[in-house]
DRENPA-3360 file (N, C-alpha, C; in nm, 2 decimals, always signed):
BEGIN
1 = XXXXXXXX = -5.68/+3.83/-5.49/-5.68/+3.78/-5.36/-5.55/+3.70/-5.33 ~ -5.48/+3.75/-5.24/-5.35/+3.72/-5.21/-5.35/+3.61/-5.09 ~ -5.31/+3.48/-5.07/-5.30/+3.43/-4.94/-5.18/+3.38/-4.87 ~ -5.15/+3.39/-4.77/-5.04/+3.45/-4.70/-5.04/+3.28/-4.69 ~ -4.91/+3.22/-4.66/-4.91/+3.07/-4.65/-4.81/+3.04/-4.54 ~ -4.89/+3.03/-4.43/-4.80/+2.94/-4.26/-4.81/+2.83/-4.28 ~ -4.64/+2.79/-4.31/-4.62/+2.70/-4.27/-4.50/+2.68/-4.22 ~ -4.47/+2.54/-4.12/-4.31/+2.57/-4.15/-4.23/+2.44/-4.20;
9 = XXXXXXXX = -4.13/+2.47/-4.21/-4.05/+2.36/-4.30/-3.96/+2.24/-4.21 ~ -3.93/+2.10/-4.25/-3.84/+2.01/-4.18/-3.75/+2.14/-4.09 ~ -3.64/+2.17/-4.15/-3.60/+2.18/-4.07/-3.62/+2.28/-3.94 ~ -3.70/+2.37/-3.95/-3.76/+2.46/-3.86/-3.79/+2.33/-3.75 ~ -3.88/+2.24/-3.77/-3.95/+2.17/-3.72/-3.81/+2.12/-3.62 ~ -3.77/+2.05/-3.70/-3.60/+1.97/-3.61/-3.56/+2.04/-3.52 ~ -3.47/+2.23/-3.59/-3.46/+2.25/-3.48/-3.55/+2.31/-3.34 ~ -3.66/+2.34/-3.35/-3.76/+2.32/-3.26/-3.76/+2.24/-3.15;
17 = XXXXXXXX = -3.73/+2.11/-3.24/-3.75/+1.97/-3.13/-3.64/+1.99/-3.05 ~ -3.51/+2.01/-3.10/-3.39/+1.99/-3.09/-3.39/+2.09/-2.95 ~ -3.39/+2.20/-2.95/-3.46/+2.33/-2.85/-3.50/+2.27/-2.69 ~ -3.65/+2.21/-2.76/-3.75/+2.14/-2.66/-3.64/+2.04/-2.59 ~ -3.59/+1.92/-2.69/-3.51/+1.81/-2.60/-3.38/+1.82/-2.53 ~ -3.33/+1.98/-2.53/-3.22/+2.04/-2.46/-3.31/+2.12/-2.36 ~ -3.43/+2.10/-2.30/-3.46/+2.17/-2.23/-3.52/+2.09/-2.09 ~ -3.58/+1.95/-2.17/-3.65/+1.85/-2.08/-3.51/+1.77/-2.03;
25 = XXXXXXXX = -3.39/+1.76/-2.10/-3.26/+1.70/-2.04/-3.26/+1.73/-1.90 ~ -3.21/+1.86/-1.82/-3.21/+1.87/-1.69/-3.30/+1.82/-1.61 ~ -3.40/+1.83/-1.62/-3.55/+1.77/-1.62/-3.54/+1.62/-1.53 ~ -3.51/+1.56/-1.69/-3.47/+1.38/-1.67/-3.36/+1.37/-1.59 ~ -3.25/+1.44/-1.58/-3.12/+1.42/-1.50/-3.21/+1.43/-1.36 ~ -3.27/+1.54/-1.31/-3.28/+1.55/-1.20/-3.40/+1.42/-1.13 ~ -3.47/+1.35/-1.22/-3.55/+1.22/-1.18/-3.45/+1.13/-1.13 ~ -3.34/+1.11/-1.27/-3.30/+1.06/-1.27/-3.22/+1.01/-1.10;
33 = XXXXXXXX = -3.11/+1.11/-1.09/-3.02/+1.13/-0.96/-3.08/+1.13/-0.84 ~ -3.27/+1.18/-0.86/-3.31/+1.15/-0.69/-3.41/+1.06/-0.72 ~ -3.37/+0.94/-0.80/-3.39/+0.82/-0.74/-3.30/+0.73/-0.71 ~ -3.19/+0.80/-0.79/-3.03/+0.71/-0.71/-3.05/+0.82/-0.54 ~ -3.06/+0.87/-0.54/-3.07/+0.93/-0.43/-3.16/+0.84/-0.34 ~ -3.27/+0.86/-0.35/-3.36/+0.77/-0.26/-3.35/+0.58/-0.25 ~ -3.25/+0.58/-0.37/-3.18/+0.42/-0.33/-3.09/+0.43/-0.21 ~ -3.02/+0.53/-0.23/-2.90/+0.52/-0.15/-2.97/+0.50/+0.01;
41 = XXXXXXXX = -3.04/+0.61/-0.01/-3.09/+0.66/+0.15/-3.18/+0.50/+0.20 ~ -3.27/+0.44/+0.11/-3.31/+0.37/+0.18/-3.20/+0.24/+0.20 ~ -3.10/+0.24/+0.15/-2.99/+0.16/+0.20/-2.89/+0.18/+0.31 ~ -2.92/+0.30/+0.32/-2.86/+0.35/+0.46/-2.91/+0.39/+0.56 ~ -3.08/+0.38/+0.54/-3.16/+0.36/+0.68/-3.17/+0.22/+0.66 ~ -3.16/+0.08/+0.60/-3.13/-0.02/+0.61/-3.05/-0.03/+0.72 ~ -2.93/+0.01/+0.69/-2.83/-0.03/+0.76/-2.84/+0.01/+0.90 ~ -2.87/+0.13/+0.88/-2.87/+0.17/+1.00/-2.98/+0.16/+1.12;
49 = XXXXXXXX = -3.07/+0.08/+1.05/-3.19/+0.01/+1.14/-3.10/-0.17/+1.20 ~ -3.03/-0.20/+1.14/-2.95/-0.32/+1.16/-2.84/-0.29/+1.24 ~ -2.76/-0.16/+1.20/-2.70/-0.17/+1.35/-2.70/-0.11/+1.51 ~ -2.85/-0.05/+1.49/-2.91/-0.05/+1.56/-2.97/-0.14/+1.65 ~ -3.03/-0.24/+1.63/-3.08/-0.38/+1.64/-2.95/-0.41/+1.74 ~ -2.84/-0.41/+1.69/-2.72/-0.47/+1.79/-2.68/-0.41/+1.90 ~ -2.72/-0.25/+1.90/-2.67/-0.16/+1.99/-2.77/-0.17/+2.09 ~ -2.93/-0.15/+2.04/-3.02/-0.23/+2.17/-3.01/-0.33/+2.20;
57 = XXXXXXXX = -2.96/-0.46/+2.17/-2.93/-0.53/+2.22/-2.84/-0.56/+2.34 ~ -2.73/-0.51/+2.31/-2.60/-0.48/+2.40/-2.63/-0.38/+2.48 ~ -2.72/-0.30/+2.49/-2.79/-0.21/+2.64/-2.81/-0.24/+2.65 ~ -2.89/-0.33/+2.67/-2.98/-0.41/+2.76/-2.91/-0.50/+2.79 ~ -2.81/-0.56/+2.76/-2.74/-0.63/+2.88/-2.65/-0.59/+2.97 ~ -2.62/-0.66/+3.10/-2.57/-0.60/+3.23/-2.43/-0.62/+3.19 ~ -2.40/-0.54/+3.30/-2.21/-0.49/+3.30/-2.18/-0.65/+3.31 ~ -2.22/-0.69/+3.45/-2.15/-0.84/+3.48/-2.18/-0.96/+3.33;
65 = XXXXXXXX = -2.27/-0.94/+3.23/-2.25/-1.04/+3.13/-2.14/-1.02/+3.05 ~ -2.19/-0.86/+3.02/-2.07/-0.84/+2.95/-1.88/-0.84/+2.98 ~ -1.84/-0.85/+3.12/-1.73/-0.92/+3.14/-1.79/-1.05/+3.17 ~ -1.85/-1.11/+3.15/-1.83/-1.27/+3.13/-1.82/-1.31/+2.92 ~ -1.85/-1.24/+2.89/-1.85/-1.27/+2.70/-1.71/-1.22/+2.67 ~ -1.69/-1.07/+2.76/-1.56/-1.00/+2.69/-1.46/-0.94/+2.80 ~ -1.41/-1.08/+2.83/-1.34/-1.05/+2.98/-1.19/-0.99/+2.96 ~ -1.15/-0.97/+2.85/-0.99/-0.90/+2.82/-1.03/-0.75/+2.75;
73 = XXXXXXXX = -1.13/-0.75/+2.76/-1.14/-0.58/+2.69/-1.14/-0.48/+2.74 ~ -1.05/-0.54/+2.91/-1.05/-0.39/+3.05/-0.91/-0.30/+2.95 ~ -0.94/-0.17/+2.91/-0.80/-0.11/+2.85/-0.77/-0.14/+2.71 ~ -0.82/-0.20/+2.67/-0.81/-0.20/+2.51/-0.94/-0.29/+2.44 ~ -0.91/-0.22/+2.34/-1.06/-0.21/+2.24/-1.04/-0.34/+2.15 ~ -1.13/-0.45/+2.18/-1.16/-0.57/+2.09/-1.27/-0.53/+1.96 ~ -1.21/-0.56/+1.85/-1.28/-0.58/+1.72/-1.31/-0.70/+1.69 ~ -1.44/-0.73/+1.65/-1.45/-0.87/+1.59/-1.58/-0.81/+1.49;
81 = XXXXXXXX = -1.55/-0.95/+1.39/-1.69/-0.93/+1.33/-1.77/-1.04/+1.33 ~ -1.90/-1.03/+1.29/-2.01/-1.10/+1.34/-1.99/-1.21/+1.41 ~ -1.92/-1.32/+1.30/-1.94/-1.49/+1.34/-1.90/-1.50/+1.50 ~ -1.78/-1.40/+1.53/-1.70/-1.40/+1.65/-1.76/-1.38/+1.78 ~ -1.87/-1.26/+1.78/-1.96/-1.21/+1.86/-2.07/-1.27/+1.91 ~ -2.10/-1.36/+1.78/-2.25/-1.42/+1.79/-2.13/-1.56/+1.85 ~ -2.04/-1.60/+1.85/-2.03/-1.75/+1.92/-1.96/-1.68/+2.05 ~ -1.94/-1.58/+2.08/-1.90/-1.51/+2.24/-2.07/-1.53/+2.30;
89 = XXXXXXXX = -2.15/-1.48/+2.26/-2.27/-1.48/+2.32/-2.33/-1.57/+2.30 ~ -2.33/-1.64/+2.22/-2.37/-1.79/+2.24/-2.30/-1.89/+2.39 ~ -2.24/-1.84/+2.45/-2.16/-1.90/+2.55/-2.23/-1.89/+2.67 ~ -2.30/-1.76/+2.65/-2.47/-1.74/+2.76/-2.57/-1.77/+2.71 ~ -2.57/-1.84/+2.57/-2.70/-1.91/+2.55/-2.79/-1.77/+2.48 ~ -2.72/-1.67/+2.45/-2.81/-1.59/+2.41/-2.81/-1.54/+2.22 ~ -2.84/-1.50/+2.16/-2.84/-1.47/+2.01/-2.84/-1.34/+1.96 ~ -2.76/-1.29/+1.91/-2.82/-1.13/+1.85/-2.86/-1.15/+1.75;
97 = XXXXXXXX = -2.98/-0.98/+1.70/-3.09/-0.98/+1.61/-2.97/-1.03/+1.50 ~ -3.09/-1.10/+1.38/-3.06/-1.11/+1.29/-3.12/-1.01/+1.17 ~ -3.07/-1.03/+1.10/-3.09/-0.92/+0.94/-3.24/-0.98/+0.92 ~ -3.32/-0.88/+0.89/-3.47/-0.96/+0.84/-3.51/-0.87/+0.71 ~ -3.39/-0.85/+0.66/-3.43/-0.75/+0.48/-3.43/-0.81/+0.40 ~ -3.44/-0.84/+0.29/-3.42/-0.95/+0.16/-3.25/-0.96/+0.17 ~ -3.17/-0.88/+0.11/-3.05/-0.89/+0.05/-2.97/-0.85/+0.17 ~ -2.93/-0.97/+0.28/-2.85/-0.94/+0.38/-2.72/-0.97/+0.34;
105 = XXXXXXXX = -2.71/-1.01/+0.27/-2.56/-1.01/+0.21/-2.47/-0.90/+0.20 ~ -2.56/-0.79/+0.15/-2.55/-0.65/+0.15/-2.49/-0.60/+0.25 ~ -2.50/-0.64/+0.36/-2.45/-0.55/+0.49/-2.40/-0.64/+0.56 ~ -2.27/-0.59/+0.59/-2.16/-0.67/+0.66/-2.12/-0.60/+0.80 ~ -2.20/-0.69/+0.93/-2.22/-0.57/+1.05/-2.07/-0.66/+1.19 ~ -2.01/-0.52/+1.24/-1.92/-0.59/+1.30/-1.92/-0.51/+1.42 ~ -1.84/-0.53/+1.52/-1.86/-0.48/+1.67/-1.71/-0.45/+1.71 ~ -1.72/-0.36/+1.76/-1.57/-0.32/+1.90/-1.57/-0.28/+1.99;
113 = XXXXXXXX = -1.55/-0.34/+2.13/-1.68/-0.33/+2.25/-1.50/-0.30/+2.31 ~ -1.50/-0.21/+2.44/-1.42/-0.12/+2.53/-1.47/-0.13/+2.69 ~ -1.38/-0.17/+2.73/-1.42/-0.13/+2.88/-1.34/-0.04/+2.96 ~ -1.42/+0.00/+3.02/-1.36/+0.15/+3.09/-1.38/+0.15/+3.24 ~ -1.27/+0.15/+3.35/-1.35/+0.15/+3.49/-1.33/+0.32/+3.55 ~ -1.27/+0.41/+3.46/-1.32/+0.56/+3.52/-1.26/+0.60/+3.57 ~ -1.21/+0.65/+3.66/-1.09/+0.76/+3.76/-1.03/+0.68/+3.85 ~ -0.89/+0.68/+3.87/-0.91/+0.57/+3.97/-0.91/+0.64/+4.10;
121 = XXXXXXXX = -0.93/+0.56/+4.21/-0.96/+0.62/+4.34/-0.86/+0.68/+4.45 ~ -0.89/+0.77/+4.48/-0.81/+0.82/+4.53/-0.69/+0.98/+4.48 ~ -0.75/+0.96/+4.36/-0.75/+1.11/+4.30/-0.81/+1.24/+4.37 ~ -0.75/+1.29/+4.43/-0.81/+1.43/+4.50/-0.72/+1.52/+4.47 ~ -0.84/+1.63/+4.41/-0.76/+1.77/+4.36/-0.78/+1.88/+4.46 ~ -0.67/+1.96/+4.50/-0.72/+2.05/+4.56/-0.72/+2.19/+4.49 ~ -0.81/+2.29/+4.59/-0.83/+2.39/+4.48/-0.99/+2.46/+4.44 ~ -0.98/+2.59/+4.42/-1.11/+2.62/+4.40/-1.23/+2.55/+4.31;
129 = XXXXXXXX = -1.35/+2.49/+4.38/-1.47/+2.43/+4.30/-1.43/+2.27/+4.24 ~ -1.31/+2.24/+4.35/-1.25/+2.07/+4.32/-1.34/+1.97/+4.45 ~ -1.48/+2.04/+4.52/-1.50/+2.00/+4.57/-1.60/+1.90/+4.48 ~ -1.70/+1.92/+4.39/-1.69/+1.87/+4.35/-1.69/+1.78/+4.27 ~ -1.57/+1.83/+4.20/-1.49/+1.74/+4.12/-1.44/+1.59/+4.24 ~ -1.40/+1.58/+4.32/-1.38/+1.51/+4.44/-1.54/+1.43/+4.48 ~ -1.59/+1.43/+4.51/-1.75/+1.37/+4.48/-1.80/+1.28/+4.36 ~ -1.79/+1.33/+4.27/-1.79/+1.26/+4.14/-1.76/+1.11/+4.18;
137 = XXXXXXXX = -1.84/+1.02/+4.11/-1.80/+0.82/+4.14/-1.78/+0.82/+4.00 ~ -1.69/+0.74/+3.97/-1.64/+0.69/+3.83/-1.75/+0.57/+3.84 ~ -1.76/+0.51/+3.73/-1.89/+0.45/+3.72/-1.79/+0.32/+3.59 ~ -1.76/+0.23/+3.64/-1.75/+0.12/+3.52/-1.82/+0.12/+3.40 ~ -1.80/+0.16/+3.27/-1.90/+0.11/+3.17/-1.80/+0.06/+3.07 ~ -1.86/-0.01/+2.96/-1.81/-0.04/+2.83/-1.88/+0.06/+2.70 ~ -1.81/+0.05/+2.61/-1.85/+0.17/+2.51/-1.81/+0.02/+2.40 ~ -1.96/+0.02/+2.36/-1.97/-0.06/+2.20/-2.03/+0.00/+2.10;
145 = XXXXXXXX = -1.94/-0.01/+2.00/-1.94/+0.05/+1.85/-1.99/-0.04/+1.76 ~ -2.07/-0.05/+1.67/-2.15/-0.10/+1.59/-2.10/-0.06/+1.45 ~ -2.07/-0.11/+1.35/-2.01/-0.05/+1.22/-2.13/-0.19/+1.09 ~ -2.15/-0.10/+1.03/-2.23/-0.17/+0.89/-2.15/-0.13/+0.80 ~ -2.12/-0.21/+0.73/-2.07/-0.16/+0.60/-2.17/-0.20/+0.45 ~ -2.19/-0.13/+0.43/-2.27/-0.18/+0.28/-2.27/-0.10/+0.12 ~ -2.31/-0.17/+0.06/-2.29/-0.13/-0.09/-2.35/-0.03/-0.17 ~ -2.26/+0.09/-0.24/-2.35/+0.17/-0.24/-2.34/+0.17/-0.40;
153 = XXXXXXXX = -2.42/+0.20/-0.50/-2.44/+0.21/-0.60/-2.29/+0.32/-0.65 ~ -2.25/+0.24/-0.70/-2.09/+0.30/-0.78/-1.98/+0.31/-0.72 ~ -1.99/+0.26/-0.61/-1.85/+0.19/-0.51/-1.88/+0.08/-0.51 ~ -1.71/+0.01/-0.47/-1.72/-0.11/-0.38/-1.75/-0.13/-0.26 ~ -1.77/-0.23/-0.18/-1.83/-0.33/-0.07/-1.70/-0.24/+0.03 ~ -1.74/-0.18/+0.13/-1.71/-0.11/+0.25/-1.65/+0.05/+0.22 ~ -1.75/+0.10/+0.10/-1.69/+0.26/+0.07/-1.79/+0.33/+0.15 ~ -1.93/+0.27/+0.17/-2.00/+0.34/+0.28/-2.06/+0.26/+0.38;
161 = XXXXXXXX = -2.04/+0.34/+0.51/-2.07/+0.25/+0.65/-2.16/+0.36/+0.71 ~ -2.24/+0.27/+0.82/-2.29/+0.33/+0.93/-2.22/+0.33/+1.07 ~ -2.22/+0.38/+1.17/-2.16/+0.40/+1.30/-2.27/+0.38/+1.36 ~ -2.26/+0.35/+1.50/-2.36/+0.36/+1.61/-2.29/+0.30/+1.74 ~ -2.31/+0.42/+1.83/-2.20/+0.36/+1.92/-2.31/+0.36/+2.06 ~ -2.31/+0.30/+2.19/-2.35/+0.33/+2.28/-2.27/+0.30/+2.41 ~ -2.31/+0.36/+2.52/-2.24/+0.30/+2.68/-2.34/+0.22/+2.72 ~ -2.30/+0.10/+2.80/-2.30/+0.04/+2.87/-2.25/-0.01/+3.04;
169 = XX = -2.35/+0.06/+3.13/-2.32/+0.05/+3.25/-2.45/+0.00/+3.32 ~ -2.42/-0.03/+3.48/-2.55/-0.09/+3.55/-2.57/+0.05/+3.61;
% end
């Protein structure tokens, strides 16, 4: 009686494993990268709930406050960042939102507010379907831009930003 003998030997076994743990690799890479992924993202809906916060704020206020805070910005575009903004509005007694996330350090939020008064008057075209084009009222507004800058895992401090821009008219 003959008996046939399964087994297998170290190294069978090794490379086996070796097989297996070149296969679970991609695996762990891809956990790995979408939860750097899902850091990123909730750092940049961070942000972008923050400078948001500033852009409803600045619609809602009226044309006339806003040339009382930012009365040289008829024709060219004022940049400031925070501290500058918040002591312009402090001047009407009023405050913009503040950061309410743990690590506000993290995001560095700044503004560039534009005023615009529109066509000037007395522009008339003549000409087929300039009727109306002629009708049209230019309408004063300001156009404020909102910029976040914050930190993204494997860059430095302003390699990724948020934008958020809105008009402002009565």
């Amino acid at each position: 009686m003959t008996r046939s003998k399964v087994a297998f030997s170290m190294i069978e076994l090794l490379v086996a494993i070796l097989f297996i743990s070149f296969a679970f690799l991609p695996i762990y890479n891809l956990f790995r990268f979408g939860q750097r992924g899902t850091w990123s993202n909730e750092k940049e809906i961070i942000a972008t709930n923050y400078a948001g916060d500033l852009v409803n704020f600045m619609r809602e206020m009226s044309l006339s406050d806003l040339d009382k805070i930012f009365p040289e910005a008829l024709g060219k575009e004022l940049k400031m960042a925070e501290a500058e903004y918040t002591s312009r509005l402090g001047k009407l007694g009023l405050a913009p939102p503040v950061c309410t996330v743990v690590n506000c350090q993290e995001f560095i939020r700044s503004m560039a507010v534009q005023r615009f008064e529109g066509r000037p008057k007395g522009l008339n075209l003549v000409g087929w379907g300039t009727e109306l084009w002629n009708k049209r009222v230019a309408v004063p507004h300001y156009l404020v831009t909102v910029v976040v800058d914050y930190y993204k895992e494997g860059m430095s401090m302003g390699q990724d930003k948020v934008t958020l821009s809105t008009m402002v008219m009565n």
